[in-house]
C-alpha positions in Angstrom: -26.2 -18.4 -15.5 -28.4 -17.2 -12.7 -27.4 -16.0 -9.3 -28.4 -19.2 -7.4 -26.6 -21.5 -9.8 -23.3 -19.3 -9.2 -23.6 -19.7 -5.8 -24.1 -22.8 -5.3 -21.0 -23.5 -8.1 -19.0 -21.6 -5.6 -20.0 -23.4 -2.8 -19.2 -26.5 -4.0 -16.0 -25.6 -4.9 -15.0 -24.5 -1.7 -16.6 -27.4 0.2 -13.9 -29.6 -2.3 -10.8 -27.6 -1.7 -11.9 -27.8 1.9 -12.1 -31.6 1.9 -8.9 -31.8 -0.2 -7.0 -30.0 2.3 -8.4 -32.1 5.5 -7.4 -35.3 3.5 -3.9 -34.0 2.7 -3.6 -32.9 6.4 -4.6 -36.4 7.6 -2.5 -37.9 5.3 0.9 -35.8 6.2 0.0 -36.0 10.1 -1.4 -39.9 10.0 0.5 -43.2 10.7 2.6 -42.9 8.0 4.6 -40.1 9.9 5.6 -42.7 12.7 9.2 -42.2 13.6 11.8 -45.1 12.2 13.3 -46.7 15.3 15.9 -45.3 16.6 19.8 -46.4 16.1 22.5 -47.4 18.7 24.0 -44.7 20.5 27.6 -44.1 18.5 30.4 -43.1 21.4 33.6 -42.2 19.7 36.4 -42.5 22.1 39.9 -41.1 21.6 42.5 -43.6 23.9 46.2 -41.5 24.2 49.3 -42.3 26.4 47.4 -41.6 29.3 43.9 -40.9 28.6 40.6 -42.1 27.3 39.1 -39.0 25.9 34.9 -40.2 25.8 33.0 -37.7 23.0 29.8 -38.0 25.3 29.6 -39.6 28.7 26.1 -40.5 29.4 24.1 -42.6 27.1 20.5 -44.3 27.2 19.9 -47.9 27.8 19.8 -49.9 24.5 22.5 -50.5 22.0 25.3 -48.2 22.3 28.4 -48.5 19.7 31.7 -47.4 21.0 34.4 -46.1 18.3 37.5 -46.3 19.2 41.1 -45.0 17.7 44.6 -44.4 20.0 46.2 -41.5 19.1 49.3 -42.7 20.9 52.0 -41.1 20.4 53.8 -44.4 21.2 51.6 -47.4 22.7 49.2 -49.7 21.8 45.7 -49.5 23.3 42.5 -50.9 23.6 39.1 -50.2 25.2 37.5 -52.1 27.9 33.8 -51.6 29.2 33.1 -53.1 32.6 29.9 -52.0 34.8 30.6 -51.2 38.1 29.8 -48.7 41.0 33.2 -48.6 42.1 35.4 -45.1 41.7 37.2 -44.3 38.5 41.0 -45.6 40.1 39.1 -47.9 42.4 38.9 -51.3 40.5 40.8 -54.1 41.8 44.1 -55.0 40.2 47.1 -57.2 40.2 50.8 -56.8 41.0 51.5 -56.0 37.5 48.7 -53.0 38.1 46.2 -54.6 36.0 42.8 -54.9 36.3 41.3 -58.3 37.8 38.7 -57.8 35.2 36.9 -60.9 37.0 37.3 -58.7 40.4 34.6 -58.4 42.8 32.2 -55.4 41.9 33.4 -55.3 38.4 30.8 -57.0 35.3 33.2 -57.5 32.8 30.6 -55.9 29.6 33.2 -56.2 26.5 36.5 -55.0 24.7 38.1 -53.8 21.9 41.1 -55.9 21.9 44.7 -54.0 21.6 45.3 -52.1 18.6 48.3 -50.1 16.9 48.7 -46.6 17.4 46.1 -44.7 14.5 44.5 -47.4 14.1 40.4 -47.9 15.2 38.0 -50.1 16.3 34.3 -50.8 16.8 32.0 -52.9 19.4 28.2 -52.2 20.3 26.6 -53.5 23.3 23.0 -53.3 24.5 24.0 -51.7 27.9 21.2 -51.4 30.7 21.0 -48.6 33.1 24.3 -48.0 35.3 27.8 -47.1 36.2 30.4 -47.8 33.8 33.7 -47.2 33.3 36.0 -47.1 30.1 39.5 -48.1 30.1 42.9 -49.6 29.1 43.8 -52.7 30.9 47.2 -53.5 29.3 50.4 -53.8 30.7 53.3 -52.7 27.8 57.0 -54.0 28.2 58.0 -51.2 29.8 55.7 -52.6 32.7 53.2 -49.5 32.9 49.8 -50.4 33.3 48.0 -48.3 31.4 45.2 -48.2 33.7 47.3 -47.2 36.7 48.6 -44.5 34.5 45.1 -42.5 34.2 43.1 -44.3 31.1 39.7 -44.2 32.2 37.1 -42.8 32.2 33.1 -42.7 33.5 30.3 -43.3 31.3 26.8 -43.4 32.6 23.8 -45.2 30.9 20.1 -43.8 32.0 
C-alpha cells in the first residue's frame, strides 16, 4: 500500500472517532439530560411534652410534606400549620389557652389531627412564600394547652 493511501486511511479514521465522540458528547449533554421535576420538600417534625422539634426551618414555595411523630413521653399531639407574621407565643387564644385558629392575623394552612404518643403522621401542602408557624393546639384533661406550654415553632417558606 502506498504512502498516500496510508495516510489518507489514517485520516479517515480519525475524522470518524472524531465525529463519534462529538455525537456521544451531544448525546450525554443534550435534552435528554433535563433534570426530573423536583419533589415536595419532606419536613420531619419531632412534637414532645413541650416542644416541636422542626428537622429544617426554611423551605421553598411549592409542595412541602410535613412528617410528623410525638415522642411524648405522656400526651397526645398533633401538628398545626397556620401562616402568620405574628411572634412565635403571639397568636390569639382563648380562656382555655388555645389558639383561635380563626384569629385575626392567623391563615389557618392545615393539620395533622391528634395522635398517640409514637405514633406518625403525614400532610403536604403547596405553601407560598411567608411566615409560618408550627404547633400543638390542644388542650389535654389536665387543662394544659399545649401551645401555651412551648410547642411551636417558626418555619419560613422563600
Amino acid at each position: 500500500m502506498s504512502d498516500e493511501m496510508q495516510l489518507r486511511r489514517s485520516t479517515g479514521a480519525r475524522l470518524l472517532a472524531i465525529a463519534l465522540l462529538a455525537a456521544f458528547a451531544a448525546a450525554c449533554s443534550g435534552p435528554a439530560a433535563t433534570a426530573a421535576p423536583a419533589g415536595p420538600t419532606v419536613v420531619n417534625v419531632t412534637l414532645g411534652e413541650w416542644s416541636v422539634a422542626p428537622s429544617v426551618t426554611t423551605a421553598k414555595a411549592g409542595k412541602v410534606t410535613f412528617n410528623a411523630s410525638n415522642a411524648g413521653p405522656a400526651d397526645a399531639h398533633e401538628l398545626v400549620i397556620v401562616k402568620t407574621d405574628l411572634g412565635l407565643l403571639d397568636l390569639p387564644t382563648g380562656a382555655d389557652g388555645k389558639v383561635d385558629e380563626e384569629g385575626a392575623g392567623l391563615d389557618m394552612i392545615g393539620e395533622i389531627e391528634e395522635f398517640a404518643v409514637g405514633a406518625t403522621g403525614t400532610v403536604t401542602f403547596d405553601l407560598a412564600a411567608g411566615n409560618y408557624l408550627l404547633i400543638c393546639n390542644i388542650v389535654d384533661a389536665e387543662g394544659d394547652a399545649h401551645y401555651g406550654k412551648g410547642m411551636s415553632a417558626k418555619f419560613t417558606v422563600n
